[in-house]
N, C-alpha and C positions, 0 to 999 in steps of 0.2 A: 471441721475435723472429721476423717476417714478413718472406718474402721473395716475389716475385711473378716473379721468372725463374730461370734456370739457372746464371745467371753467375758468376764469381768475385765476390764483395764482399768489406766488409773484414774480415767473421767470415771466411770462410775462407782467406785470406790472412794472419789471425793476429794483427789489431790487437786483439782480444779473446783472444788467449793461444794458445795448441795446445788447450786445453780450456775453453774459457769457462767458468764459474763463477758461482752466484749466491750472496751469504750473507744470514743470514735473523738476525733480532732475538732470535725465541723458542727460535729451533732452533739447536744446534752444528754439525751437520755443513753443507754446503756442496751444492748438487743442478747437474748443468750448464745452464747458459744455452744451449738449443736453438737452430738458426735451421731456419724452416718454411719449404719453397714449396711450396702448391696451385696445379693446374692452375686455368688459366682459363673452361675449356671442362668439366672433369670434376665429380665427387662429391666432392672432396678428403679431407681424409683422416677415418679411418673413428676413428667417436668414443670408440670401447671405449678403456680401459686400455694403456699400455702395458709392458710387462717387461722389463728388461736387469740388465746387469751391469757395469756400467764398471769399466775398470782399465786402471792404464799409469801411465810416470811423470810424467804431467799430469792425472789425476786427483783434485783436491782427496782425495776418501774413497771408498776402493773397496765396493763389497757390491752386493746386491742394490737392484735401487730400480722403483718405480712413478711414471708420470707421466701426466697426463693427455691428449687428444687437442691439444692447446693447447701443450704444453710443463710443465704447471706440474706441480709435486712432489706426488706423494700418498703416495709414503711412501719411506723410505730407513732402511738397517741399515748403521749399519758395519762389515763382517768385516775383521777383521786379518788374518785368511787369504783367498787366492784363493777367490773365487765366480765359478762358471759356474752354464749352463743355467737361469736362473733361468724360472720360469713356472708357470701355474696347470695343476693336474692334477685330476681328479675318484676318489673312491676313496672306496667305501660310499653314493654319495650327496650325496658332502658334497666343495666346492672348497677344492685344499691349495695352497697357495704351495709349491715347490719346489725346490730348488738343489743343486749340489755345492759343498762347500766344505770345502779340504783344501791340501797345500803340494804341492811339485815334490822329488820323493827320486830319483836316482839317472835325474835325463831325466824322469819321467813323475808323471801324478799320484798323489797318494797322498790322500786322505780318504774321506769318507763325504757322504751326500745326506740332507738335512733336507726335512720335512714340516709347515708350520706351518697353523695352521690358522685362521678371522675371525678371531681376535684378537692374531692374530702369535705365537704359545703354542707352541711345538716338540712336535709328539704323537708325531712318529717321528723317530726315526734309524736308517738302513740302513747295515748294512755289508755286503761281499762272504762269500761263504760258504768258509769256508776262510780259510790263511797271506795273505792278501790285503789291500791298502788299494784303496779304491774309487777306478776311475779318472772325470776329469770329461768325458768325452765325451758319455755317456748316463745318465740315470733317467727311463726312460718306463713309466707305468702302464698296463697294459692294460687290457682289457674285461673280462679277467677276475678283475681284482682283486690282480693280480702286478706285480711289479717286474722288468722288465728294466734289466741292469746292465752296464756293460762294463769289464774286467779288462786289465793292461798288467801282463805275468811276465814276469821275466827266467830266460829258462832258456839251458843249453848246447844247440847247436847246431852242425852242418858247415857251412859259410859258402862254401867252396871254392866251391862252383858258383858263386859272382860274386867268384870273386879276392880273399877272407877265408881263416879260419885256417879248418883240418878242425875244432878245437876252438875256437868260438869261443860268446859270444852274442847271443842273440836277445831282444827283446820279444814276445813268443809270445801273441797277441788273444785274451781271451777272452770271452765274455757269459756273464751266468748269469740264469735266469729264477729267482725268489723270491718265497712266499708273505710278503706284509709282514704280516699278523699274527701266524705264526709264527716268521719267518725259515729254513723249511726250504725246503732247495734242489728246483727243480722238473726242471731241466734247466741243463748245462752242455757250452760247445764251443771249444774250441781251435782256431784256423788251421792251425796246422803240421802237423795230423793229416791235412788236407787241399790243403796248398798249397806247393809247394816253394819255395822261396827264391828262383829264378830265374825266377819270376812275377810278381818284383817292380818298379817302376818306378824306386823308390829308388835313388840311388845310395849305392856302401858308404860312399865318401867317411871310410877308414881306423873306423869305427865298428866293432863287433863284435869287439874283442881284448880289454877288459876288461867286467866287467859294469857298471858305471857308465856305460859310452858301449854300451850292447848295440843292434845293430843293429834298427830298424822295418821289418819287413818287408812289413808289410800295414796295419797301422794302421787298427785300428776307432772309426770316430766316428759311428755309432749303428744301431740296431738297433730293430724291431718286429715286430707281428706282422701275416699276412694273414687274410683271414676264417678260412681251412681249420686256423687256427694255426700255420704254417707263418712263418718267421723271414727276414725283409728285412732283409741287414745291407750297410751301407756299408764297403767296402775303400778307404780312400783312396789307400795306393802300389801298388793293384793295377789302378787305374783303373775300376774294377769294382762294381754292386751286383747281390749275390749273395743266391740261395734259400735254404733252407737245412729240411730235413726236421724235422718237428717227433720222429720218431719214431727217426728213425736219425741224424741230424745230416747225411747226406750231402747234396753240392751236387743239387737240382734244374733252378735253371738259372742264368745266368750274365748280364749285360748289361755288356758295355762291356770292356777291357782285354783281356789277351789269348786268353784263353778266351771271349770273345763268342760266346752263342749264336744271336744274333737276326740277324735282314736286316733291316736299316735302310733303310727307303721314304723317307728324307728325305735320300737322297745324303750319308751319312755324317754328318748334325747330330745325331742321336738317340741313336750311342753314341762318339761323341768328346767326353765330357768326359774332363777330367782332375783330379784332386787333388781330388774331389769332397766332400761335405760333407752331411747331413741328407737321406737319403734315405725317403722316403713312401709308400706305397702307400693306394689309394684304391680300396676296390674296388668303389664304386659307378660306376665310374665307368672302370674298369681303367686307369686312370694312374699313373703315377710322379712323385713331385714330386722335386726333387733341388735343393742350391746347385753350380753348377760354378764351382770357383774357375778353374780352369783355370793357374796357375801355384803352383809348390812353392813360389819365392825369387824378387826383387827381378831376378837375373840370368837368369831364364826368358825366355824371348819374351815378348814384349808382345802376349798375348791379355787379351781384356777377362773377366771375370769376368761368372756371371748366372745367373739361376733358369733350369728347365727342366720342362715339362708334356711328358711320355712317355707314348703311349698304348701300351700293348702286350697285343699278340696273342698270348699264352703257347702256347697249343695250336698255332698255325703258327709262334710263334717272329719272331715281326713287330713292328720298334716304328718307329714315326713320331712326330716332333717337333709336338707341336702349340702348344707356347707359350716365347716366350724374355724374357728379362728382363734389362734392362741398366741398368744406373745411367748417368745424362748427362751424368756426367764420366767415360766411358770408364772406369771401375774398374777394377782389378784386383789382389784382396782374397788375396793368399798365403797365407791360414789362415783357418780359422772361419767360420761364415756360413751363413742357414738360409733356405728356405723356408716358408713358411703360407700354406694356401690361408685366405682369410676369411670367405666365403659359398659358396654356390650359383650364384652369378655368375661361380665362376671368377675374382672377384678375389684377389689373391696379398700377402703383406706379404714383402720381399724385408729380412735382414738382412744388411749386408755385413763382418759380425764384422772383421777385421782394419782394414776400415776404419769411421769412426767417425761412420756411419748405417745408417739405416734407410728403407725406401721402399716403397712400395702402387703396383700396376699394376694395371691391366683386363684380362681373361680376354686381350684380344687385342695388350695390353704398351704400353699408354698411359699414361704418366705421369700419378696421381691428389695424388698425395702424397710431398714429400722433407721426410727429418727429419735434419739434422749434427747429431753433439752434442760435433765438434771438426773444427779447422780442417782443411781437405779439401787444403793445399799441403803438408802436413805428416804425412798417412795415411801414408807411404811407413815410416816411423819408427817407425810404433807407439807411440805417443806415447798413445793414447786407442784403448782397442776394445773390444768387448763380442761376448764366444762368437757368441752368439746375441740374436735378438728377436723377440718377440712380444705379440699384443694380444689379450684376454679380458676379459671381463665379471668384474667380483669387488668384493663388499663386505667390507667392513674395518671394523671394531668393536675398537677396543683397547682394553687392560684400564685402560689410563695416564689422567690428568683433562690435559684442554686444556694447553696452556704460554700462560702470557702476561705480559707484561711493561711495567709501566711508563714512558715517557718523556716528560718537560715532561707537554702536554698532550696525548698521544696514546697509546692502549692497542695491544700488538701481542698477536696472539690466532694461535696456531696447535693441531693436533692430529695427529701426527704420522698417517697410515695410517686415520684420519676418513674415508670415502668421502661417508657419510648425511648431510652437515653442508651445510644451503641458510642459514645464518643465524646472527649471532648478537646474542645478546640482553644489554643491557646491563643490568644489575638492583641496586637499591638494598634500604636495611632503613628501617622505623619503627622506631626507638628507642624505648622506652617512657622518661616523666620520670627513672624510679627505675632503669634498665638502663643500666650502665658497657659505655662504647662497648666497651671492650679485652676484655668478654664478652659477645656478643649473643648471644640467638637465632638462628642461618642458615637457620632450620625453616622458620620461619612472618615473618610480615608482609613479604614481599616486593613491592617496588614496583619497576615496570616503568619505567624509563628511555627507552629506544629500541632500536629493530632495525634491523641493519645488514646488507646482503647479504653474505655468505660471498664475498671477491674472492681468488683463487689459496691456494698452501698456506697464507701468511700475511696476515692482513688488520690492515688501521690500522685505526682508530676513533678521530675526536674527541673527547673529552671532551666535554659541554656545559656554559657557564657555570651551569644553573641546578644539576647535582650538586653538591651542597654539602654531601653524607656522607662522612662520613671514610671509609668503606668502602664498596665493590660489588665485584660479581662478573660474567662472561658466562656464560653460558649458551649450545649449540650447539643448536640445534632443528635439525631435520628439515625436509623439504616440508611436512609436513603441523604442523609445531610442537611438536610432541611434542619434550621436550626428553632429550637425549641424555647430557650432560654438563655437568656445570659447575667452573669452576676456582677455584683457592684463592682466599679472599680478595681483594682488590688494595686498592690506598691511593694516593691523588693524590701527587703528589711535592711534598715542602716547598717553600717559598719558595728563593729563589737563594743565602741565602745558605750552607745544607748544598756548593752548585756551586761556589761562591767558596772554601772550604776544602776541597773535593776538586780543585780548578784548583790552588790556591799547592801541596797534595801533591805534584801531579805535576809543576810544575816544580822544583820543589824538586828528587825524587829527579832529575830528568834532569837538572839540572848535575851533580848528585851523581859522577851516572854517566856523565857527558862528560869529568868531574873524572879519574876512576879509568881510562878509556880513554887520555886524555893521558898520565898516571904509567906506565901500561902499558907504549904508547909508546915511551915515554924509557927503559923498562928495557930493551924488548927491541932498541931501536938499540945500546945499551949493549952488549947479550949481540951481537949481529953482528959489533960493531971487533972486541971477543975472540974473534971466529971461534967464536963459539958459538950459530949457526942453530941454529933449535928448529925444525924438517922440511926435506926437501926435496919441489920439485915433483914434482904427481903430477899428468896428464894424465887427462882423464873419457873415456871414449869412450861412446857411445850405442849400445847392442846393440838393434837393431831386434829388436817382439816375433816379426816372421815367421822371423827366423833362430832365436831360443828355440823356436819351435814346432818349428821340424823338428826338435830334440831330444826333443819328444813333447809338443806342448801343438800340434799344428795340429786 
């Protein structure tokens, strides 16, 4: 769905749901109904892949999913557990699909990060090194072949210094770098070893008395490395992103929150963010990419949320603002949300995690491309969000045969996570005199039908009157024809009248069962004069996901 301005329509105002939704013939799960606007004047938006992770409770099906620059579905997993971070990473040579996914124990996350690889296949599974479940903030691969990971422990704690127990606890941050072929630990570091409690932004807001509600004192949402290997990690309630020695763990230097090391040439734009999110270093280039949410909760001031290009001058300790990023409807996204530079041009893919888009600027913050993939009057809710989002190049080869399905006269053809697929190809058999249809040959005497262009994840195809084989098949080719796949058998649908005795089926059982609703009914009016209610009312409330996060999912 195309939109050509900035305005409210009636996708974001909700005539199409809190989460628009599309469903598909061949396929069970459900992918969201995008609405796009390209600039009229720009590049619009950049044609790579793109990666999330939708979830909320207007999410048809949550997990991992791929789409294309269009909107349309190139692949989708359903996890029954929460998935974050989803995106492609490179390790040995070779592009892995990537994700956390794992549940919420005690505030914070708890699972592990998967590794799939062209054909969707799981090659790894990482866990934390140690008593540990993986938190979902970070798994980023380095250049050297390591896994950094980030950790949420609840340990005891003196809290007093902001008006807590002497005895109380903490969520205590940790990362750990990891050889993934081994799984032997490289380096690990703890906050609290360096950061006292009352460097924090957070308020205690009564947390910290039992370990189930242990106070977030710093709250790590991601971490990398610098060329010297040296550790950039994001401190969200410290307002802060911090150095960190690769050798001794100790702070080198500071940006932003209360221990700022830098002079800020941009009259204070360069180190007021706050409640920050995906922090970057870039060292060609000595910038910082960062998301500033700029608000904890709904009841913050009403700052807008936005990306930020930081150039800093480490050795004099100088940073100035060279790029800001804002969504054109004022944002302001209280958890989650990432930056990606995309090229050499200093274009940027901004995602606004809490709320439920994604958007492309120009080095200099000119609106190229907006992506909803839910109604924008209705962000405030959490109704629809995705951690993070990003766009990479990636082919997909799955091990599965095409899905396709029958109806009257028209064939639906899908393949789930297919990238290589320009075509497909409708194909019949010569029967020999003496060959029983119900066992042919599928080897040999193949006769070519027609070819049809590959239209979104799922494509129709006519029938033509002159197939008149009781069996065919598709075929997926490539650009170049080369065929890639093909799907089971298929078979024309019988005449109408198989539809006329699956038609009287179904009304039949629906009086059936209109039958047994009435009886129902009449009993339980019955059981009421007896004063014998089977419930009483129970009130729904709707827990917005940015107040969950402050529990330890921002």
């Amino acid at each position: 769905m195309f939109s050509m301005d900035c305005g409210h329509d009636w996708y974001d105002l909700g005539l199409y749901g809190f989460g628009p939704s599309r469903s598909y013939v061949t396929f069970e799960n459900e992918s969201p109904l995008v609405e796009i606007t390209e600039s009229d004047n720009g590049t619009g938006c950049d044609s790579r892949y793109t990666f999330l992770a939708p979830r909320g409770d207007s999410v048809a099906q949550e997990g991992p999913m791929i789409l294309d620059f269009q909107g349309e579905l190139v692949w989708m997993k359903h996890n029954w557990e929460t998935t974050h971070d989803f995106k492609v990473q490179r390790y040995r040579g070779q592009d892995y699909l990537t994700y956390w996914e794992g549940s919420q124990v005690e505030g914070r996350g708890y699972g592990s990060w998967y590794m799939l690889d062209s054909t969707y296949t799981p090659r790894y599974v990482i866990s934390p090194v140690g008593n540990y479940g993986g938190d979902l903030h970070e798994f980023h691969i380095t250049t050297d072949e390591t896994a950094l990971v980030t950790i949420y422990d609840p340990t005891l704690a003196d809290l007093s210094s902001i008006g807590g127990p002497e005895i109380g606890w903490t969520y205590d941050c940790l990362f750990q770098e990891i050889d993934i072929s081994t799984g032997d630990l490289i380096f690990e570091w703890r906050a609290s070893e360096y950061f006292s409690m009352n460097s924090t932004y957070n308020a205690l807001k009564g947390a910290g008395y039992e370990r189930a509600s242990a106070f977030d004192f710093f709250h790590i949402n991601s971490v990398e490395k610098d060329t010297e290997g040296n550790y950039i990690v994001s401190a969200r309630h410290l307002h802060a992103v911090i150095c960190i020695s690769q050798e001794t763990g100790e702070i080198l230097w500071t940006l932003g929150g209360r221990a700022n090391d830098f002079q800020d040439l941009s009259d204070g734009q360069a180190t007021s963010f706050s409640w920050q999110h995906d922090a970057r270093w870039h060292a060609d280039s000595n910038t910082l990419t960062l998301f500033d949410n700029a608000a904890h909760a709904h009841s913050d001031p009403d700052f807008q949320s936005r990306g930020m290009t930081i150039y800093l001058d480490v050795a004099k300790r100088e940073a100035t603002l060279l790029g800001a990023f804002y969504h054109p409807y004022h944002t302001k996204s209280v958890s989650q949300g990432n930056l990606q530079v995309l090229d050499d041009s200093g274009r940027v893919l901004i995602g606004w995690g809490h709320s439920a888009a994604y958007s492309e600027f120009s080095a200099d913050g000119q609106l190229q491309c907006n992506v909803h993939f839910g109604a924008s009057a209705y962000w405030d809710f959490g109704r629809v969000v995705s951690y993070r989002a990003f766009k990479a190049d990636w082919v997909g080869n799955p091990q599965s045969q095409p899905d396709a399905l029958v109806v009257g006269d028209t064939v639906y053809v899908s393949w789930n996570g297919a990238t290589e697929v320009a075509s497909w190809r409708l194909e019949t058999w010569n029967f020999g005199p003496n060959e029983a249809v119900d066992e042919p040959d599928l080897t040999e005497d193949v006769v070519v039908v027609l070819e049809h262009a590959k239209t979104g994840f799922e494509t129709d195809i006519l029938l033509p009157p002159e197939l008149d084989s009781a069996l065919f098949r598709l075929a997926a080719l490539d650009v170049a024809g080369n065929v890639l796949g093909v799907t089971d058998p298929l078979q024309r649908q019988a005449d109408g009248s198989d539809e006329m005795v699956h038609f009287w089926i179904v009304i039949i059982a629906g009086m059936t069962g209109i039958c047994g609703v009435v009886l129902a009914l009449s009993r339980l009016r019955g059981s009421f004069r007896r004063g014998q209610g089977l419930c009483q009312r129970s009130d729904y409330q709707l827990v917005p996901v940015g107040e969950r996060d402050e529990a330890g999912l921002g």
